[in-house]
C-alpha atoms as a printed R data frame, in Angstrom:
    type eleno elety resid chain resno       x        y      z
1   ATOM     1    CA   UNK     A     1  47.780   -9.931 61.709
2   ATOM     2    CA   UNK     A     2  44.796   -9.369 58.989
3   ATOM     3    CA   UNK     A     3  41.633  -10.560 60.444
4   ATOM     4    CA   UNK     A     4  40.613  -11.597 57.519
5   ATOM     5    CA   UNK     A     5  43.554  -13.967 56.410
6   ATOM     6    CA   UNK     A     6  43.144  -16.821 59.126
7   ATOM     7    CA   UNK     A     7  39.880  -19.337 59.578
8   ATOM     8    CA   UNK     A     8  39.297  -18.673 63.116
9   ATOM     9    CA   UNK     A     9  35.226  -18.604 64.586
10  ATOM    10    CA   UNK     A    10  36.299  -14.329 64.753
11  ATOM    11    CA   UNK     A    11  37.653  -14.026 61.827
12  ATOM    12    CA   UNK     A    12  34.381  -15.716 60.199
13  ATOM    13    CA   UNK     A    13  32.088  -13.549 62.256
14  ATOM    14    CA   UNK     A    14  34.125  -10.593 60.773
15  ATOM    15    CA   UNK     A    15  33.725  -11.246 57.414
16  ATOM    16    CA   UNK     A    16  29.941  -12.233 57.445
17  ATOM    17    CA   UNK     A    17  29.388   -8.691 59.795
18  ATOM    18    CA   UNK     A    18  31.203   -6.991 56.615
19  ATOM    19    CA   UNK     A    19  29.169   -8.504 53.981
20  ATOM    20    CA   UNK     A    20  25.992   -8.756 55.999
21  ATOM    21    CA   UNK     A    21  24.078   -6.438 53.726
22  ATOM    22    CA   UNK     A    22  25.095   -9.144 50.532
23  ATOM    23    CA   UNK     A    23  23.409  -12.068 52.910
24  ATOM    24    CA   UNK     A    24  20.167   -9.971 54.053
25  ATOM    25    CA   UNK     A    25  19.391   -9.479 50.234
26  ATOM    26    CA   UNK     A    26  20.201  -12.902 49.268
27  ATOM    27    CA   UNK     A    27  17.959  -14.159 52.146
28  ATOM    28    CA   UNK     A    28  15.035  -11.196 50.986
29  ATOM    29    CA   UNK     A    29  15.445  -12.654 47.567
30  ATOM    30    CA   UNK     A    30  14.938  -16.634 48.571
31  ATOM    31    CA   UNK     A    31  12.095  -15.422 50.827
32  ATOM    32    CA   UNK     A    32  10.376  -13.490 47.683
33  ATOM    33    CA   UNK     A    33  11.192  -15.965 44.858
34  ATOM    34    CA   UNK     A    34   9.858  -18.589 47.541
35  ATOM    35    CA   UNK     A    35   6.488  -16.957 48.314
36  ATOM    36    CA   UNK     A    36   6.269  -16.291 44.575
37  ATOM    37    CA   UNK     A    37   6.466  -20.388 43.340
38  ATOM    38    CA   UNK     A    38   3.614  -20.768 45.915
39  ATOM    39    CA   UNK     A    39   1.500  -18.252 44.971
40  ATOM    40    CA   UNK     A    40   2.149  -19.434 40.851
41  ATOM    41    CA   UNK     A    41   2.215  -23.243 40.869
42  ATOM    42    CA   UNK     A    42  -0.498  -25.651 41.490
43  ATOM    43    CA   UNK     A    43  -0.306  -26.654 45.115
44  ATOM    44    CA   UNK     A    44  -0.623  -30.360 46.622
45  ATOM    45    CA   UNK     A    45  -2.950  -31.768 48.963
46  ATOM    46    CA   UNK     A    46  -3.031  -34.209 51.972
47  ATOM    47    CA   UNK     A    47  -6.197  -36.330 52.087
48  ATOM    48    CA   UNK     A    48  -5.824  -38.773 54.949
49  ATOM    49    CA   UNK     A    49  -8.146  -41.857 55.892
50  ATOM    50    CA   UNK     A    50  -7.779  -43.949 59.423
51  ATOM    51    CA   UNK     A    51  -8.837  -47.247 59.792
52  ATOM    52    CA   UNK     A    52  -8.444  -50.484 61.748
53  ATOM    53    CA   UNK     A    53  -7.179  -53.424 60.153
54  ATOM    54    CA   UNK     A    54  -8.792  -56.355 61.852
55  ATOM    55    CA   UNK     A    55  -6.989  -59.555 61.987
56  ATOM    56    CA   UNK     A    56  -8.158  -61.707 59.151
57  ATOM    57    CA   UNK     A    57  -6.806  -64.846 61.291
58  ATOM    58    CA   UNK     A    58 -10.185  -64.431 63.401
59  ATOM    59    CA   UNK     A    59 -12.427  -66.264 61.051
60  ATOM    60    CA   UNK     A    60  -9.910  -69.062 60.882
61  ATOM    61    CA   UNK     A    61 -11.179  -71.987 62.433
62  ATOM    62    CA   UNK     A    62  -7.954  -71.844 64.592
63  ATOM    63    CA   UNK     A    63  -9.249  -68.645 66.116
64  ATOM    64    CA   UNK     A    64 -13.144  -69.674 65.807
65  ATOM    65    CA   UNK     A    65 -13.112  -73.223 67.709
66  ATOM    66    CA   UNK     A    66 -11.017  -72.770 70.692
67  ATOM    67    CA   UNK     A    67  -7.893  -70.282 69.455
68  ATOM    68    CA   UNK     A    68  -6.320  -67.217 70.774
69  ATOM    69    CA   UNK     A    69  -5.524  -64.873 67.853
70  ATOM    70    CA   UNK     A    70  -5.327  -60.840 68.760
71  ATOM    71    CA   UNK     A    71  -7.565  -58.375 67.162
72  ATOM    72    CA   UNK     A    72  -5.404  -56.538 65.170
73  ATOM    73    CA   UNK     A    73  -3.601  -57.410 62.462
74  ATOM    74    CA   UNK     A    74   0.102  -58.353 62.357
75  ATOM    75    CA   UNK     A    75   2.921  -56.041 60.637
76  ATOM    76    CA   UNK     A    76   2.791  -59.276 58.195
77  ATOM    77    CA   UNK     A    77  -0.874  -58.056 57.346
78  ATOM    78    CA   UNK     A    78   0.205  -54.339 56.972
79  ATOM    79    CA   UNK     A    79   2.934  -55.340 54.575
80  ATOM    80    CA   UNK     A    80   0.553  -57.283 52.418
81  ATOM    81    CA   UNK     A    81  -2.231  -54.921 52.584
82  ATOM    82    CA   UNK     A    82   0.804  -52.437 51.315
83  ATOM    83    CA   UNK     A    83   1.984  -55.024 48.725
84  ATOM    84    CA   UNK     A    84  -2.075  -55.243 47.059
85  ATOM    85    CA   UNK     A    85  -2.249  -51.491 47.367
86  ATOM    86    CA   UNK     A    86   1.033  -51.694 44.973
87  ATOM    87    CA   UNK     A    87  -0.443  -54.385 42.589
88  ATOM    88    CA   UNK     A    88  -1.865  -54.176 38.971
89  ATOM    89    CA   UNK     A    89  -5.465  -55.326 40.671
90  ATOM    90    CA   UNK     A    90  -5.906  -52.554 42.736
91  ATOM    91    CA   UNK     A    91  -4.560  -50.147 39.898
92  ATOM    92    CA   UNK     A    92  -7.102  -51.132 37.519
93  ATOM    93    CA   UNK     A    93  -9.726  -51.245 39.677
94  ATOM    94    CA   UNK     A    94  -8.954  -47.623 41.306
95  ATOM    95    CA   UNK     A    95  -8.264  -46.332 37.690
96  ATOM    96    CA   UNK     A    96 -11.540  -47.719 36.675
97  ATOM    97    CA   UNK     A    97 -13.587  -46.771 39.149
98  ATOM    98    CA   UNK     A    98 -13.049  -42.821 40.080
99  ATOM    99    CA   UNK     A    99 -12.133  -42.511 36.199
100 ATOM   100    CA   UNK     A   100  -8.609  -41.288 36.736
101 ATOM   101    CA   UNK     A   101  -7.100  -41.397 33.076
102 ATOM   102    CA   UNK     A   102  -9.874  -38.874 33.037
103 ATOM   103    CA   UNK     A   103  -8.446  -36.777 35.726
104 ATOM   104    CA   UNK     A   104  -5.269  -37.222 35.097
105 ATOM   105    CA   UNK     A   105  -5.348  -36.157 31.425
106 ATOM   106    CA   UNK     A   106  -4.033  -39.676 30.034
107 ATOM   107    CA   UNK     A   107  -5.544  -42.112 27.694
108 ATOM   108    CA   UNK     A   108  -5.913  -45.350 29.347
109 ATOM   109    CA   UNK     A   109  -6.170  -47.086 26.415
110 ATOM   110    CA   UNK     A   110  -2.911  -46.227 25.312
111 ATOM   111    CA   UNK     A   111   0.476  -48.855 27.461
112 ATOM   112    CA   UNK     A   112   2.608  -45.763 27.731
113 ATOM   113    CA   UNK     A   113  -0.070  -43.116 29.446
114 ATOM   114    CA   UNK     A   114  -1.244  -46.223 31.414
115 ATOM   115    CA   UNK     A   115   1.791  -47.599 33.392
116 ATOM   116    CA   UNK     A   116   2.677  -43.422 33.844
117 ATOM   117    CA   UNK     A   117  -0.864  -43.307 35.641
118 ATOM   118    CA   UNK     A   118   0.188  -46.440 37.371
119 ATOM   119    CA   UNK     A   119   3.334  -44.926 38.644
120 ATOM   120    CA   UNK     A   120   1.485  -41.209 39.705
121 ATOM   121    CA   UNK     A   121  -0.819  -43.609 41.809
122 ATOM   122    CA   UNK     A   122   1.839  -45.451 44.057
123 ATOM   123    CA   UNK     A   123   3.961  -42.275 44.388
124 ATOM   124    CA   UNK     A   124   1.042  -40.649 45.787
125 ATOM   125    CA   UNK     A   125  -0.616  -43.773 47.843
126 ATOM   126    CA   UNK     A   126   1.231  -44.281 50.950
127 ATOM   127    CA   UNK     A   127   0.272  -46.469 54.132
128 ATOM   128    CA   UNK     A   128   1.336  -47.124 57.316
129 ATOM   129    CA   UNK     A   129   0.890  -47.919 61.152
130 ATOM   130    CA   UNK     A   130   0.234  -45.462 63.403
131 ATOM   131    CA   UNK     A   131   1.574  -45.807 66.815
132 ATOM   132    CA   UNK     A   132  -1.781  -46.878 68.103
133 ATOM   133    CA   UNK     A   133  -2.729  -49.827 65.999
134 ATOM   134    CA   UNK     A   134  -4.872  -47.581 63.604
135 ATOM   135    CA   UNK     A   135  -3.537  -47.756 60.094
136 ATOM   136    CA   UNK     A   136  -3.323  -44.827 57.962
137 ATOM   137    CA   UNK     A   137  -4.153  -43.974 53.890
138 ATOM   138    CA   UNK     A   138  -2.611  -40.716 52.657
139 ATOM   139    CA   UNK     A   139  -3.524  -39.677 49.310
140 ATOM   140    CA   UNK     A   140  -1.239  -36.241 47.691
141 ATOM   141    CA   UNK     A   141  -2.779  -34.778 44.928
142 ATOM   142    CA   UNK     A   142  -3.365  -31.199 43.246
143 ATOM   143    CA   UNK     A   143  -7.093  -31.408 43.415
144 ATOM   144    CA   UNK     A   144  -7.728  -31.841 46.773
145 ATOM   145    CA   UNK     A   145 -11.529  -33.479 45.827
146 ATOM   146    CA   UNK     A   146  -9.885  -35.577 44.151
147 ATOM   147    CA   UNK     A   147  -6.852  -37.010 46.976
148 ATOM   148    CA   UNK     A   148 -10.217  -37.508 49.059
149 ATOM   149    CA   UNK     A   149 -12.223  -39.494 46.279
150 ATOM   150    CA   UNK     A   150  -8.540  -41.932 45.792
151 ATOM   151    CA   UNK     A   151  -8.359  -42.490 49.817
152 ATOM   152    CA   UNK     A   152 -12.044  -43.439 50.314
153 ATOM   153    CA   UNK     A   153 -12.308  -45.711 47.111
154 ATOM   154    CA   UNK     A   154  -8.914  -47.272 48.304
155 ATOM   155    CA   UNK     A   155 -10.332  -48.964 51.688
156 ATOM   156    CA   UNK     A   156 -12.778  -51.266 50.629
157 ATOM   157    CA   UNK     A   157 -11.141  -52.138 47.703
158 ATOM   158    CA   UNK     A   158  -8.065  -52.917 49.960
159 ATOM   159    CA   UNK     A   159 -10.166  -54.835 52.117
160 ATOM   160    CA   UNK     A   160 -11.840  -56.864 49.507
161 ATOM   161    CA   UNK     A   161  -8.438  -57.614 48.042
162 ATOM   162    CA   UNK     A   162  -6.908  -59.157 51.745
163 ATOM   163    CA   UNK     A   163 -10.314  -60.937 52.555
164 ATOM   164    CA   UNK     A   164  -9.654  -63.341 48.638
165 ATOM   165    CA   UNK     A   165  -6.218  -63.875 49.701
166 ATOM   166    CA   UNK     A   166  -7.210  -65.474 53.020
167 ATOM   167    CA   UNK     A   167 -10.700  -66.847 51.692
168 ATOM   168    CA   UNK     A   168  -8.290  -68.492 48.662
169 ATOM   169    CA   UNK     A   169  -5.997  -69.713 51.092
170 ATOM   170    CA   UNK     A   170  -9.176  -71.780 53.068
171 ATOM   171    CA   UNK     A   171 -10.821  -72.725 49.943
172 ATOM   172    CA   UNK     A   172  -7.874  -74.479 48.707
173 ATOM   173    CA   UNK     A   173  -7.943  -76.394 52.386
174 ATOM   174    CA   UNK     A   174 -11.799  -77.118 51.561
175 ATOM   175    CA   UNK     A   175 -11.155  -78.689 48.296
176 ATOM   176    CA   UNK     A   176  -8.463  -80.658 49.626
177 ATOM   177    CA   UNK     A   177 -10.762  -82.059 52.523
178 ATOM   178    CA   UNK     A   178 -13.838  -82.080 49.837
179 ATOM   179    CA   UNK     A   179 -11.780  -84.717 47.162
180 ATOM   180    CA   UNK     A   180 -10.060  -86.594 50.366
181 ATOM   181    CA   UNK     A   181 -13.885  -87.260 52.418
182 ATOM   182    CA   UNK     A   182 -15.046  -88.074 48.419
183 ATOM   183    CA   UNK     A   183 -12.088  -91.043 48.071
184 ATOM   184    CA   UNK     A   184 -12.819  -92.117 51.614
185 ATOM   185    CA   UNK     A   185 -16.475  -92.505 50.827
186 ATOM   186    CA   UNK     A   186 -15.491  -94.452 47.884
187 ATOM   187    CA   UNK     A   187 -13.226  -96.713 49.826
188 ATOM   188    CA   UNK     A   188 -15.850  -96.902 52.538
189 ATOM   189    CA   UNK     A   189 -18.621  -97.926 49.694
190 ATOM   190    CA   UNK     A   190 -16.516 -100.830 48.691
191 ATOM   191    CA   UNK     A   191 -15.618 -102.466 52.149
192 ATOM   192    CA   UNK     A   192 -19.157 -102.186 52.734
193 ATOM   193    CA   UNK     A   193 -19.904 -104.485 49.530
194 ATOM   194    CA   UNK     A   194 -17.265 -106.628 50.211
195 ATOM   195    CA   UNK     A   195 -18.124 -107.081 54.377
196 ATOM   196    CA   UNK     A   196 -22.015 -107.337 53.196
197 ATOM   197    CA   UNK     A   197 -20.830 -110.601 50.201
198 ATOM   198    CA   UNK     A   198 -18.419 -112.479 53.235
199 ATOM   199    CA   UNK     A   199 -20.798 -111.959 55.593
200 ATOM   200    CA   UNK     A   200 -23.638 -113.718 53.115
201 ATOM   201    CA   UNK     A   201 -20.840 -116.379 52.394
202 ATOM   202    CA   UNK     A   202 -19.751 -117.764 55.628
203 ATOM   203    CA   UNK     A   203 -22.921 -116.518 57.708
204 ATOM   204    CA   UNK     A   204 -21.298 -114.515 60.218
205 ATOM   205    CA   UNK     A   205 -22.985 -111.762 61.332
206 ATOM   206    CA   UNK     A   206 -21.779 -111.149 64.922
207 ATOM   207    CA   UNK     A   207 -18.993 -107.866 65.249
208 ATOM   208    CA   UNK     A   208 -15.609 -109.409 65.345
209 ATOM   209    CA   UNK     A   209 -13.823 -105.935 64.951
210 ATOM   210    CA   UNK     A   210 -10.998 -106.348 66.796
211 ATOM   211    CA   UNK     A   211 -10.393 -102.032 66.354
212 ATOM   212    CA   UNK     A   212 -13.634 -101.478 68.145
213 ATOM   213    CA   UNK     A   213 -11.669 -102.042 71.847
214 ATOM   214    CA   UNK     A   214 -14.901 -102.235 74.024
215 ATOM   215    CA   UNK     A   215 -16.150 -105.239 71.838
216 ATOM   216    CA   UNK     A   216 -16.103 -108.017 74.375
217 ATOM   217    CA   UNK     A   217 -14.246 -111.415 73.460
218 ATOM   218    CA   UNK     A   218 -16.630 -114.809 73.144
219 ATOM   219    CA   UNK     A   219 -17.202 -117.525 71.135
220 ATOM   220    CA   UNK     A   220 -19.028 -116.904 68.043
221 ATOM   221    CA   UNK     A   221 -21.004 -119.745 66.749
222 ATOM   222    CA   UNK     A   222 -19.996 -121.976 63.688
223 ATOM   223    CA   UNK     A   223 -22.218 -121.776 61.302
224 ATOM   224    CA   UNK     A   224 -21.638 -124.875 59.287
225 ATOM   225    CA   UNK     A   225 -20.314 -123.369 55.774
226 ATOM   226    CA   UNK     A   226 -16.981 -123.968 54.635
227 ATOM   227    CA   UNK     A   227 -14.177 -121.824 55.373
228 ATOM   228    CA   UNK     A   228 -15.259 -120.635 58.791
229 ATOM   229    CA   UNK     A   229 -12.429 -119.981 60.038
230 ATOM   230    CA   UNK     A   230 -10.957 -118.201 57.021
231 ATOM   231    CA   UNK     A   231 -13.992 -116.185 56.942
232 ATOM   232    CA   UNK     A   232 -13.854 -115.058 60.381
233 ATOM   233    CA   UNK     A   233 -10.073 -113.950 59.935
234 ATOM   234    CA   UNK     A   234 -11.083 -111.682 56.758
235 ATOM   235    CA   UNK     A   235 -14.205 -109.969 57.856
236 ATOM   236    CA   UNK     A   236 -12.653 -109.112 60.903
237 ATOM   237    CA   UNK     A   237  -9.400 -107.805 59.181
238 ATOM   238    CA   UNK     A   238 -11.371 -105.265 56.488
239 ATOM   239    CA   UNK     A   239 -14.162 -104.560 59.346
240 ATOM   240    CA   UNK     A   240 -10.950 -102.852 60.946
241 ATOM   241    CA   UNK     A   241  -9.606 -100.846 57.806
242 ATOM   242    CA   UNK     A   242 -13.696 -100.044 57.193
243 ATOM   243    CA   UNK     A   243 -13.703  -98.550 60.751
244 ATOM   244    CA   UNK     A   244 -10.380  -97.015 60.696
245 ATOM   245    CA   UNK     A   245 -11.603  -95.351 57.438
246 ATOM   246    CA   UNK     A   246 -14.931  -93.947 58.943
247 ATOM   247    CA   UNK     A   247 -13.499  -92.579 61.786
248 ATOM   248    CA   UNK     A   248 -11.051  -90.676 59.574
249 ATOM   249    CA   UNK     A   249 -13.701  -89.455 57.152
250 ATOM   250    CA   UNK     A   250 -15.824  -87.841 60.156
251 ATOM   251    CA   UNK     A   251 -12.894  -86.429 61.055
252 ATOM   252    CA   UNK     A   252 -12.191  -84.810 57.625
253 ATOM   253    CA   UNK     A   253 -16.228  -84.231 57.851
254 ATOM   254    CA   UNK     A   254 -15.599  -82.189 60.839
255 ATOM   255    CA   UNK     A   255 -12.527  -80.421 59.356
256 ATOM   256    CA   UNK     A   256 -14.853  -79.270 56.365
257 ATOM   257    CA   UNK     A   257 -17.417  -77.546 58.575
258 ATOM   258    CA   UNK     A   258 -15.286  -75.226 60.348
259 ATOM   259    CA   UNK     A   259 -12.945  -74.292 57.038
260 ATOM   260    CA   UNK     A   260 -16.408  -73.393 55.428
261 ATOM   261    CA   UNK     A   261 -16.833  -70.804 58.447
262 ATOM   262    CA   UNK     A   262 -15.756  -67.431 57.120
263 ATOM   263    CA   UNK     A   263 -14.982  -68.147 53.472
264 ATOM   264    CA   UNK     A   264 -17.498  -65.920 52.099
265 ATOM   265    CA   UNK     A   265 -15.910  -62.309 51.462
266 ATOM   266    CA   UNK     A   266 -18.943  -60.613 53.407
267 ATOM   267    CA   UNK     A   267 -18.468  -63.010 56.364
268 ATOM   268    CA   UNK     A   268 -16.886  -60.579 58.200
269 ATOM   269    CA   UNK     A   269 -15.239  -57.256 56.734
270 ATOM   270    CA   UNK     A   270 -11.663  -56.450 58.033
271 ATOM   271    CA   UNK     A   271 -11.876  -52.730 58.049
272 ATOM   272    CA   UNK     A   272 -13.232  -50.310 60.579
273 ATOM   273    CA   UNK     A   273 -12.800  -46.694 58.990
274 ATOM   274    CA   UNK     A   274 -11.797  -44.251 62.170
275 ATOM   275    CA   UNK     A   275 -11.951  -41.471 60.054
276 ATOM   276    CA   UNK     A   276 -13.020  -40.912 56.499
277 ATOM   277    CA   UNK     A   277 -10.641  -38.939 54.520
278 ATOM   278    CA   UNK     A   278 -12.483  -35.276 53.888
279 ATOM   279    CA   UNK     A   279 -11.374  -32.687 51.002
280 ATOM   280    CA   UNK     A   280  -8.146  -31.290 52.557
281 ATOM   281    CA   UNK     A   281  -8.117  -27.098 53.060
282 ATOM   282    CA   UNK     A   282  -4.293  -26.556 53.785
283 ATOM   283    CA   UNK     A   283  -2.124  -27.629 51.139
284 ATOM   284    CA   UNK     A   284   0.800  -29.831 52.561
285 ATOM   285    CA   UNK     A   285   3.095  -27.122 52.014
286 ATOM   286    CA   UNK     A   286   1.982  -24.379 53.930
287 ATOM   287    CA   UNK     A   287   2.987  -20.540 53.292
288 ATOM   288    CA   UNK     A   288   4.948  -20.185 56.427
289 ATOM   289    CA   UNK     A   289   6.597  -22.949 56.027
290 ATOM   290    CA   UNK     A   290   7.544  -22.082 52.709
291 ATOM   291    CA   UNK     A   291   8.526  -18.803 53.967
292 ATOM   292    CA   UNK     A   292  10.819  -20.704 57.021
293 ATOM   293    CA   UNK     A   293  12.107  -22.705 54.326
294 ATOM   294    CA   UNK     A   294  13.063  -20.168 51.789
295 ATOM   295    CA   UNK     A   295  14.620  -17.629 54.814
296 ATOM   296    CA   UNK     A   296  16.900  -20.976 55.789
297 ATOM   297    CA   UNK     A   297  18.200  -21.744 52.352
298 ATOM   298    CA   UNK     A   298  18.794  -18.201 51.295
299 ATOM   299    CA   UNK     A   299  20.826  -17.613 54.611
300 ATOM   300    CA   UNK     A   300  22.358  -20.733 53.933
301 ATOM   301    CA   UNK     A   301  23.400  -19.696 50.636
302 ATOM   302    CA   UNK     A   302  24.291  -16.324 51.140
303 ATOM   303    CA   UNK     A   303  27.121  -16.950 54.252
304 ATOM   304    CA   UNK     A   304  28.501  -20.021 52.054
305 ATOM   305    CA   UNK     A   305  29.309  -17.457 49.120
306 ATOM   306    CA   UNK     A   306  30.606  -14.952 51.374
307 ATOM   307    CA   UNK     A   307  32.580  -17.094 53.293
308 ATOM   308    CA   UNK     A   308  33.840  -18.941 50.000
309 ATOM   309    CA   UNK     A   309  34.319  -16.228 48.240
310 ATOM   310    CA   UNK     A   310  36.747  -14.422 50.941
311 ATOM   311    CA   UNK     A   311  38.673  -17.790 50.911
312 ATOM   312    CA   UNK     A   312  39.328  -17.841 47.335
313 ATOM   313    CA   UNK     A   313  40.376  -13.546 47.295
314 ATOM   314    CA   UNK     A   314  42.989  -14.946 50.146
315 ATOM   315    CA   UNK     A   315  44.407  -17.530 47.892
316 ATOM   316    CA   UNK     A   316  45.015  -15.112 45.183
């Protein structure tokens, strides 16, 4: 039987042994055309920054009066922190500052050039986790200056950009408590006025709160004036709601204090860089792994046309 006419593992060796010479050259040529491209086009750049991403819960009052949140932030935080890195804020801000329409070649002022600068930044932004808790910035770019400029910039701008979501998020709770202790204080005001005219009326001044439980019971002395008993029933009745609302508006007092603890953005700073992102040497791609590369995919190609090849002279 012709060894060449079945598609056993032999018969395959045989024909790649008699057409080795076509495969060696094919591989040769890869490897040369390979090592060529990388000598002749531009090559890309790794800048890379490390950095801690605190927990912004800490300066919660949760966390600050008596709570248990961990150091590092959550995968929740990483995503959002990915999310603002991915926004139109950070874009403009990153654009602005290092003066990349510049860099890039594109006129900012013009839409089209700026949402194509917008899209070269997040395909060359990335971020992640590390194993370790760390977080990382990457930053690819041709100029390798340049990837180290983006990765630096990107941190505290990053970092201002989580601290105003979480500051925003308390300073909507302190305006809420700010306009609810303002009513109460109002409401308060007005019992007063009204406790102060009943109290003038039907000359009672003893404390007949019956919400004020350590308030011993006794006789309170009649004072003559009509409506005594009338009067006692509805100064006791809005001293309650008066205490009641007190008691609730130093509670709301309280409240305020510890949600103005860490509101300010400089408070506390959720970023600790590890490692500061340094012009990059080696490009990404390196020569021998271009050369690896190219020596796999010209091998690859080479023994698929031989071995399609022979199968299509056998069908003939």
């Amino acid at each position: 039987m012709n060894t060449y006419s079945d598609y056993s593992l032999r018969s395959i060796l045989n024909v790649i042994i008699a057409r080795k010479g076509f495969v060696i050259k094919t591989t040769l040529l890869a490897i040369v055309l390979g090592v060529g491209a990388y000598f002749i086009f531009p090559k890309e750049y790794k800048a890379e920054t490390v950095f801690i991403l605190r927990n912004p819960q800490l300066t919660d009052r949760n966390s600050l009066y008596g709570g248990n949140a961990g150091y590092f932030a959550s995968e929740d935080d990483i995503s959002k922190l990915i999310s603002m890195s991915e926004s139109d804020s950070f874009h403009n801000k990153l654009i602005t500052g290092l003066n990349l329409g510049k860099e890039y070649n594109l006129d900012t002022s013009k839409r089209v050039d700026y949402i194509k600068l917008k899209k070269v930044i997040a395909a060359h932004l990335q971020i992640y986790r590390a194993e370790n808790n760390n977080v990382v910035l990457l930053y690819f770019d041709k100029d390798p200056e340049l990837a180290a400029n983006v990765a630096n910039y990107s941190i505290p701008l990053l970092d201002f950009a989580l601290r105003s979501f979480y500051t925003g998020v308390r300073k909507s709770q302190i305006v809420a408590l700010t306009n609810k202790i303002a009513e109460q204080d109002s409401i308060v005001s007005i019992l007063t006025d009204s406790l102060v005219r009943l109290r003038e009326e039907y000359g009672i001044y003893d404390i007949i709160n019956p919400a004020r439980h350590n308030i011993m019971s006794g006789r309170i002395e009649n004072s003559g004036r009509p409506g005594f008993a009338r009067g006692i029933e509805v100064i006791q009745n809005i001293a309650s709601v008066k205490d009641e609302m007190v008691a609730s508006k130093a509670t709301n007092i309280t409240l305020l204090g510890q949600y103005t603890t860490g509101t300010k953005l400089n408070d506390q700073p959720i970023t600790d860089v590890l490692k500061i992102a340094r012009p990059p040497v080696q490009p990404v791609l390196r020569l021998s792994m271009v050369v690896i590369l190219c020596t796999f995919a010209g091998l690859l190609c080479g023994l698929l046309y031989v071995l399609l090849a022979h199968a299509w002279y056998q069908k003939k």
